[in-house]
VMD Tcl script that draws the C-alpha trace (Angstrom):
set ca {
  {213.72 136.04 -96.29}
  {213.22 137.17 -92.85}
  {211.98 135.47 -90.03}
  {208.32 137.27 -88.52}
  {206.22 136.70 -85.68}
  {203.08 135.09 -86.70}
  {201.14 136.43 -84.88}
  {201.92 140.45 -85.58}
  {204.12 140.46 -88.38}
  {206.88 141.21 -86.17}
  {210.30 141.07 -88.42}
  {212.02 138.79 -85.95}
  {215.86 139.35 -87.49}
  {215.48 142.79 -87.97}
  {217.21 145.81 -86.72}
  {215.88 149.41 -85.91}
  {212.33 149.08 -85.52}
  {210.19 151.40 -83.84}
  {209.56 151.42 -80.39}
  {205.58 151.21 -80.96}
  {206.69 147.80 -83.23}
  {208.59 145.82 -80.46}
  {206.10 146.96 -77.63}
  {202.99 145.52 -79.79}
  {205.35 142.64 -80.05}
  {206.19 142.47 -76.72}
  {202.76 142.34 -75.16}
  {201.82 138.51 -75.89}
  {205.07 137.24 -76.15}
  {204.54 135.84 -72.21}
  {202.54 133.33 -73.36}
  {203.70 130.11 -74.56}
  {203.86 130.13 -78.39}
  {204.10 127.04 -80.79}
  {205.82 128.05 -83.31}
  {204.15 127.54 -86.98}
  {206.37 124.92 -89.43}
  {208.89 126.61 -90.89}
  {209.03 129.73 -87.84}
  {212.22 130.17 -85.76}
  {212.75 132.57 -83.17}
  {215.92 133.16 -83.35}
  {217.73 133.55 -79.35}
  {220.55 135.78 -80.46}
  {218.67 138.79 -82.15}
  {218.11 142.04 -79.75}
  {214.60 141.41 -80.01}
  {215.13 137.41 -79.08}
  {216.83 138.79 -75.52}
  {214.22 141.78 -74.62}
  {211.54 138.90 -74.94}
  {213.31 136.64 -72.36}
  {213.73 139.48 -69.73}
  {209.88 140.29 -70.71}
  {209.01 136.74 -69.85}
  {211.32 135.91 -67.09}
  {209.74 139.92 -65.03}
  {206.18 138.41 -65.89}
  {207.05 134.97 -64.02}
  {208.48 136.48 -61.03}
  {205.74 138.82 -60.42}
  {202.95 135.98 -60.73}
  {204.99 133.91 -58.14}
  {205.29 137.08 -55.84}
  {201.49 137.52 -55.98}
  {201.01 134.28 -54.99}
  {203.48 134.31 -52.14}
  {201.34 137.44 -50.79}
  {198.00 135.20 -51.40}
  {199.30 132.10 -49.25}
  {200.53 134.80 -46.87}
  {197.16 136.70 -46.27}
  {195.59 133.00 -46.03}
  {197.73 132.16 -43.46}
  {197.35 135.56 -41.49}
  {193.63 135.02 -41.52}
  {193.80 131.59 -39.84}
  {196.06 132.76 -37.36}
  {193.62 135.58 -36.57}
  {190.00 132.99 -36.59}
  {191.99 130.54 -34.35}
  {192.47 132.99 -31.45}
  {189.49 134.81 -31.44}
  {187.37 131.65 -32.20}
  {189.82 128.70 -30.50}
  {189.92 125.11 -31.95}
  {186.59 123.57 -33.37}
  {187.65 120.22 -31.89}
  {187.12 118.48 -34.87}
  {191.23 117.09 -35.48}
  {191.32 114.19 -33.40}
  {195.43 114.93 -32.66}
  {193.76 117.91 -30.90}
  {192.22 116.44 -28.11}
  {193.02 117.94 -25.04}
  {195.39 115.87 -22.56}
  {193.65 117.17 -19.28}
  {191.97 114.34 -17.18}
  {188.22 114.49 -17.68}
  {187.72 114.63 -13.89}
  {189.70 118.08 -14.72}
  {187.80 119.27 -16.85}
  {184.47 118.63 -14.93}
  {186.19 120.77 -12.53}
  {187.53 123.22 -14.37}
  {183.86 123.56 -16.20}
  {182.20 123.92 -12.46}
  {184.36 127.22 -11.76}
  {184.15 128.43 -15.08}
  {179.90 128.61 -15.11}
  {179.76 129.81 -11.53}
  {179.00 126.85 -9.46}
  {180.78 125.43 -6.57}
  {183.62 123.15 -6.97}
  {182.41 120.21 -5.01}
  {184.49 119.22 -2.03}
  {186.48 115.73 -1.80}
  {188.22 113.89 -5.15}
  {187.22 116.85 -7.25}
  {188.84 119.26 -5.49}
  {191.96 117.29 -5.25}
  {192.15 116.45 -9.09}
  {195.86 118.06 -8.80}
  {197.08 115.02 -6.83}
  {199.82 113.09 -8.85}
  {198.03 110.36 -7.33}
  {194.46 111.23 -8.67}
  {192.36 109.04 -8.83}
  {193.42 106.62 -6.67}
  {194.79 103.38 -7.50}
  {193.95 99.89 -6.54}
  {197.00 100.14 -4.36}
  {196.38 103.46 -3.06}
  {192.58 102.11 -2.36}
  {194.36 99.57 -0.41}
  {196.55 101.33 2.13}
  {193.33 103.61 2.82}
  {191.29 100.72 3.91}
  {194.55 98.98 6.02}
  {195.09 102.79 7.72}
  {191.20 102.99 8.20}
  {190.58 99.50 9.83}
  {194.02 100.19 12.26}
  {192.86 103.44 13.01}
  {189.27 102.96 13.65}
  {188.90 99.14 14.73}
  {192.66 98.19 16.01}
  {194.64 100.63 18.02}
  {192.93 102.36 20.85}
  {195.50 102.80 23.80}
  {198.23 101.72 21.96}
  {199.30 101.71 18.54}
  {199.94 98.55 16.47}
  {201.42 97.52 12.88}
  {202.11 94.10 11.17}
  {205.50 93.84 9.84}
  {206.81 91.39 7.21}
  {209.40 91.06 4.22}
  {208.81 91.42 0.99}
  {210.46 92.55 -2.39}
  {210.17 96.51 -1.71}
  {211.76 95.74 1.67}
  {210.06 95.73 4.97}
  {206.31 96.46 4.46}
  {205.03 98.05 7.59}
  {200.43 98.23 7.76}
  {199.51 100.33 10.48}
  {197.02 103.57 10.85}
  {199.69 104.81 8.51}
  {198.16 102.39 5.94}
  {200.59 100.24 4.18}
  {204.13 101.33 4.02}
  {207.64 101.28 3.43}
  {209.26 102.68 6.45}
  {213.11 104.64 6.33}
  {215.82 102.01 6.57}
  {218.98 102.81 8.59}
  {221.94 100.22 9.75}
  {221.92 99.76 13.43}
  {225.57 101.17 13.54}
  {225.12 100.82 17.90}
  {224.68 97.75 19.41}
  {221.95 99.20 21.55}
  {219.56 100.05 18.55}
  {219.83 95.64 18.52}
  {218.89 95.24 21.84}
  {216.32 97.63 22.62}
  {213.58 97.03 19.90}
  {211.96 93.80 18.27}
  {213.57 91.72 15.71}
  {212.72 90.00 13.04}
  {214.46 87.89 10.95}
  {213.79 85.85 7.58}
  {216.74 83.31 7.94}
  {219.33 85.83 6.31}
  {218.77 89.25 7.53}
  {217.47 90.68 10.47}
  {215.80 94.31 11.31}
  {214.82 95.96 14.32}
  {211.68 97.64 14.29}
  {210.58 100.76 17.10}
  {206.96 100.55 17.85}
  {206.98 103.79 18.81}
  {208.65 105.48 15.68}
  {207.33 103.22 12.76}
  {208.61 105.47 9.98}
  {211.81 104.10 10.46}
  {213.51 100.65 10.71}
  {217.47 99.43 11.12}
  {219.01 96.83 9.43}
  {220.64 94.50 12.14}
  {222.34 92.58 9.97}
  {222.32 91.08 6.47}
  {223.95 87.46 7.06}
  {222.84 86.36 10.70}
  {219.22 85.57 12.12}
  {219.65 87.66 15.57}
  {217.85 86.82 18.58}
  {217.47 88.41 21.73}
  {217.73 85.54 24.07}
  {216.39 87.50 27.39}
  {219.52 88.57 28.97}
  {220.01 92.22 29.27}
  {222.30 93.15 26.51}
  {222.58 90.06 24.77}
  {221.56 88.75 21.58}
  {222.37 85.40 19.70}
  {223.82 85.20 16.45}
  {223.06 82.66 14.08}
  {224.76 81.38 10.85}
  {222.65 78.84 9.38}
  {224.76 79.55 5.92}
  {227.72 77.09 7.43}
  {227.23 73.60 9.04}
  {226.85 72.66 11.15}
  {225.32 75.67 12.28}
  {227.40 77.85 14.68}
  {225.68 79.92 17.25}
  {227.44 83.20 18.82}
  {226.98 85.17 21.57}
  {227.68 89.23 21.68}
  {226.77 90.64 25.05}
  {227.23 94.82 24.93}
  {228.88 94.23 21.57}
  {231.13 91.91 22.94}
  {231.31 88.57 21.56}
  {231.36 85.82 23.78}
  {231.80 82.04 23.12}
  {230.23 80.34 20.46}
  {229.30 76.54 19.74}
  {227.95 74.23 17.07}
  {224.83 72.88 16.87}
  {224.35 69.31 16.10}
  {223.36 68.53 12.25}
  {219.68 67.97 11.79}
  {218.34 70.14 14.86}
  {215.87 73.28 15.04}
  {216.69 76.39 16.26}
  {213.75 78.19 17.48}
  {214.04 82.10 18.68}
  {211.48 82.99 20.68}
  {211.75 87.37 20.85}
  {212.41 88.26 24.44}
  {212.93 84.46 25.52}
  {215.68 83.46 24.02}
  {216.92 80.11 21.71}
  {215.42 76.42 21.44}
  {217.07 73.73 20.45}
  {215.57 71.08 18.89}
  {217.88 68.28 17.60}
  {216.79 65.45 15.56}
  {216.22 62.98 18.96}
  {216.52 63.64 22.47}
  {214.15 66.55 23.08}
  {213.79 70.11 24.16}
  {217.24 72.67 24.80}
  {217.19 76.20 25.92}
  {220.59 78.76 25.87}
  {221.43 79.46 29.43}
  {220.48 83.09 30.49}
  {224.61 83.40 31.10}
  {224.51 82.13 27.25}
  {227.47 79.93 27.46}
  {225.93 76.57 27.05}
  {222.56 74.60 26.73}
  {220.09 73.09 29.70}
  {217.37 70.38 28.82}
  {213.82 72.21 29.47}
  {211.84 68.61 28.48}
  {212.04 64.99 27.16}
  {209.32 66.25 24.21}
  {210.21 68.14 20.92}
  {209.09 71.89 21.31}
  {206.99 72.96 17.88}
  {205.76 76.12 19.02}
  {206.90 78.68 21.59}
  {205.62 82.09 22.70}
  {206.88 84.63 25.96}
  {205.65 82.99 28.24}
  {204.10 79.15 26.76}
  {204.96 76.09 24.67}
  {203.60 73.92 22.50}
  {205.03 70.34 22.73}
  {204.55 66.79 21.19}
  {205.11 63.89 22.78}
  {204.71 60.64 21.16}
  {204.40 56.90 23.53}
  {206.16 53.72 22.90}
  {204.28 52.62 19.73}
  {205.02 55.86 18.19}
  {200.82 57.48 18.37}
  {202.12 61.08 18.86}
  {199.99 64.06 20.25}
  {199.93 67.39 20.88}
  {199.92 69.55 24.24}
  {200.43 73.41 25.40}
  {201.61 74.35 28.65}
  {201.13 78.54 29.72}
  {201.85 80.52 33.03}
  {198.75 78.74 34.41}
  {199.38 75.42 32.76}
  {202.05 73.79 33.45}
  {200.91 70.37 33.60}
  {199.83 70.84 30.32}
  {196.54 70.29 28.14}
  {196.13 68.41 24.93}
  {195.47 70.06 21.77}
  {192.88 67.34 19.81}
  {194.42 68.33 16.89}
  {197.05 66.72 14.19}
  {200.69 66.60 14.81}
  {201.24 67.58 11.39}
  {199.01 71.26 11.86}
  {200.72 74.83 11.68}
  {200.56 76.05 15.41}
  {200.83 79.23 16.38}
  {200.55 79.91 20.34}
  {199.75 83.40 21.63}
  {202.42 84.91 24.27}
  {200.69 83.71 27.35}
  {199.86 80.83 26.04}
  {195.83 81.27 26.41}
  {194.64 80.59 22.38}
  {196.14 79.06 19.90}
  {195.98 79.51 16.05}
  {195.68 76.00 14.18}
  {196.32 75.50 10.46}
  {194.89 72.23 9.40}
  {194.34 71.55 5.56}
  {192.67 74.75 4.45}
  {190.94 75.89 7.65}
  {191.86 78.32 9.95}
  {191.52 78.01 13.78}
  {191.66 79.70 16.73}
  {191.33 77.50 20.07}
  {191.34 78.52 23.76}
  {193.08 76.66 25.85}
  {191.05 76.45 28.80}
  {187.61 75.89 27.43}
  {188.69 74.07 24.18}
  {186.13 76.00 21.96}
  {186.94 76.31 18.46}
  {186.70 79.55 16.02}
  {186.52 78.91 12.57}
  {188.26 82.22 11.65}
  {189.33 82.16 8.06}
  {189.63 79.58 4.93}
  {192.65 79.10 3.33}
  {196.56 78.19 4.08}
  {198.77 79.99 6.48}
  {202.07 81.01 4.91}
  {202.91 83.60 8.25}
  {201.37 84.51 11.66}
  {202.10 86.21 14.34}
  {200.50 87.44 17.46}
  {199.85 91.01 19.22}
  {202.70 91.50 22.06}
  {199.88 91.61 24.45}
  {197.86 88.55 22.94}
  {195.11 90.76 22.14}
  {194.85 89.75 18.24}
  {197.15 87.49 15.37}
  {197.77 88.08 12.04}
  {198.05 85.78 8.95}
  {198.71 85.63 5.95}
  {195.90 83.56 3.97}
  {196.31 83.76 0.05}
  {196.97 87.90 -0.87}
  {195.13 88.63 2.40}
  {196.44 89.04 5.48}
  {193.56 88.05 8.24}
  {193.75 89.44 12.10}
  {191.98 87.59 14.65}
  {190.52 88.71 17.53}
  {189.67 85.82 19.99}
  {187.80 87.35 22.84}
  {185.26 89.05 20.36}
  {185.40 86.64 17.72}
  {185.68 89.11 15.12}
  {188.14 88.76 11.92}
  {189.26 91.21 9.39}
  {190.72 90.40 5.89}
  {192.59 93.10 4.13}
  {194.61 92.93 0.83}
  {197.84 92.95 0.87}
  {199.32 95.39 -1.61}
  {202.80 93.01 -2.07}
  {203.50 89.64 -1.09}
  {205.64 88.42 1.71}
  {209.07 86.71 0.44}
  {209.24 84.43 3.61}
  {207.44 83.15 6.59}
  {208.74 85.79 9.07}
  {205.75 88.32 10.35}
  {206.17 90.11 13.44}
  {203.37 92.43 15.31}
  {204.32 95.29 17.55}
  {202.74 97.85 19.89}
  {203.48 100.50 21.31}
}
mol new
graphics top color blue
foreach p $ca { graphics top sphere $p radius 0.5 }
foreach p [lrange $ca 0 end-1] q [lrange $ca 1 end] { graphics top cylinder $p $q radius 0.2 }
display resetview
C-alpha cells in the first residue's frame, strides 16, 4: 500500500503525477511536519528530493531577508548618529577633553569672548598648573619683584635632579657641561657637597659645569689656583693645580677640619693646636691663631676659645674687628657669618637668629632647624634651609621670606651668587 501525505493525499512513492499534484504538494511541505504513526516519507523517491531543494530555497531566502533587515537597521543608525551626534547617555562615551576645555570651547562656540589668562592657555601641556609649577612661579615672582634690583641673584644647592638653581627664573634645573678648561674652575664660584664639585656663572645661570666628581675643589685666593681635596683616602691628601698644573701635595693630620672658604682659600683645623691657613704660594701651612676656627667668611671669622678650666666661648673678628667681640651664644650653635663679618646667622635648638655684630641686637627670623645656609656675595641677605622651606633673611630691613622648596637638598652645601 502506498505511502501518502496526510495532509493532501499526496501518493508519496509514486511516479508520474501531474504537475498540478506535486505543486499542491509542494506548497506546505516548508513547514515542519510530524509525521502521523505509521507515515514515512520516504528520502529516495523523486518527490522526497524536489521537497528538500523546496525547503532548503525557502530557508535561504528567509535568512537573506533578514540579513537586508539588520542591514537597513544598521544604515539608519549610522545616518541618526551624524545628523543628531551622541545623546551622552553611554558612560564609555564621555568625552576626554579637560572641562576647563570645554568651558572654553563653549565660550567661542555661543559668541562670547574667550576670557584672557588660564582659559586661554588651556592648550598648555602644563595646564593647570601644578603644585610644583605653583611653586617656581612664586620663587621667580619673589626674586624678581622683592630680591634682585641691580644685580641678579639665585640660591644654588644639590639635590636628586641635580643642581637646583631658584632665581627670577623660578626654580630650575640649569644645563650641565664638564669644565673640560681649567679656566671655567677658576673663574666662577664653586660649590661642593664633599664628592663633587660645580662651578656656577652668575651671569649665565642656565648653565652649570661639573668640576669634578671625586674632589671637593677650592679656590684658595691665588690667581689660578685651586685646592684639591680627597677626603675618600686617609689621611686626607690635599693637592694643589695652579693653571692646570699640579703642584705639591701633603697630608693632613687624622682627625682635623678642612674648611674652604670661596675666594679665601683652606682652614685647617686639627684635632688640638688651633687655627691653619694654605699659604697664598700653596706649598705649605701658616698658624693664623691659637683658637679653633668654626666659621669663616671673605673677609671674617668666627672662633672659640676655651680658658684653663675648659668654660669655652664664642667670638667673631671682621675687617673692623679684629680684636674681636663675643657672641653670648652656645658653643654648640650652627654659625653662619656673613662675608664681612657684620651679622651673623645663629642656629640654636629650633630658633633661628640673625645677630649684628656691632650692636648685638637679635632677630628672631625663622623657627625651625638649619640643615644649609649661605649668604649673598655682598652680605646683603642669607638663605636657609628650615624644614621644605628655604628662608632668606634680610638683616638691615628685618624682613624674611619663606618659599617651598619644590625638592630637597641631598647635603649641607648651598651657595648664593650675584651677578
Amino acid at each position: 500500500m502506498e505511502a501518502t501525505c496526510p495532509h493532501c493525499g499526496y501518493a508519496l512513492g509514486g511516479k508520474g503525477r501531474s504537475a498540478q499534484e506535486r505543486v499542491a504538494h509542494s506548497s506546505h511541505v516548508g513547514t515542519e511536519i510530524i509525521p502521523d504513526i505509521g507515515t514515512t516519507i520516504m528520502a529516495d523517491t523523486e518527490v522526497g528530493s524536489e521537497s528538500r531543494s523546496s525547503v532548503g530555497g525557502m530557508r535561504r531566502r528567509r535568512m537573506i531577508s533578514v540579513f537586508v533587515v539588520l542591514g537597513l537597521v544598521a544604515l539608519v543608525a549610522l545616518i541618526a548618529t551624524l545628523v543628531f551626534g551622541d545623546d551622552g547617555d553611554d558612560v564609555a562615551d564621555e568625552p576626554t577633553v579637560p572641562a576647563i576645555d570645554r568651558v572654553a570651547a563653549d565660550s567661542t562656540s555661543s559668541g562670547a569672548d574667550v576670557p584672557a589668562g588660564p582659559v586661554a592657555r588651556s592648550g598648555d601641556p602644563n595646564f593647570p598648573p601644578s603644585d610644583d609649577h605653583l611653586a617656581s612661579d612664586r620663587i621667580a615672582d619673589l626674586f624678581r619683584l622683592d630680591i634682585d634690583g641691580d644685580r641678579r641673584y639665585a640660591v644654588v644647592y644639590p639635590s636628586q635632579m641635580g643642581l637646583q638653581m631658584l632665581s627670577s627664573d623660578g626654580a630650575t634645573v640649569p644645563e650641565l657641561k664638564v669644565a673640560v678648561g681649567f679656566e671655567e674652575a677658576v673663574r666662577f664660584p664653586l660649590l661642593s657637597n664633599g664628592e663633587q664639585t660645580w662651578a656656577v656663572d652668575p651671569s649665565d645661570l642656565s648653565t652649570v659645569y661639573l668640576v669634578s666628581t671625586q674632589f671637593e675643589v677650592v679656590d684658595i685666593g691665588l690667581e689660578g689656583a685651586v685646592a684639591f681635596i680627597n677626603p675618600s683616602i686617609a689621611p686626607t691628601n690635599i693637592g694643589i693645580s695652579s693653571f692646570g698644573a699640579w703642584g705639591p701635595g701633603f697630608d693632613v693630620p687624622v682627625g682635623s677640619e678642612i674648611m674652604g672658604v670661596p675666594g679665601r682659600g683652606l682652614l685647617i683645623v686639627p684635632a688640638t693646636g688651633g687655627t691653619y691657613r694654605l699659604t697664598r704660594r700653596g706649598v705649605g701651612v701658616e698658624k693664623v691663631s691659637d683658637d679653633r676656627v668654626v666659621a669663616a667668611g671673605m673677609q671674617s671669622e668666627v672662633y672659640e676659645r676655651c680658658d684653663e678650666v675648659l668654660v669655652c666661648e664664642l667670638y667673631v673678628t671682621g675687617v673692623d674687628n679684629t680684636e674681636g667681640t663675643r657672641l653670648d651664644v652656645g658653643v654648640t650653635s650652627q654659625v653662619y657669618i656673613s662675608p664681612l663679618g657684620e651679622f651673623v646667622l645663629i642656629a640654636s635648638g629650633d630658633v633661628a637668629q640673625i645677630i649684628e655684630i656691632e650692636t648685638g641686637d637679635r632677630w628672631d627670623v625663622a623657627e625651625g632647624a638649619i640643615s644649609a645656609a649661605g649668604w649673598s656675595p655682598d652680605g646683603r641677605f642669607v638663605a636657609f634651609v628650615s624644614g621644605n622651606d628655604v628662608v632668606l633673611g634680610f638683616p638691615n630691613d628685618r624682613r624674611a621670606e619663606r618659599l617651598t622648596l619644590p625638592i630637597l637638598p641631598t647635603s649641607s652645601a648651598l651657595l648664593v651668587v650675584a651677578d
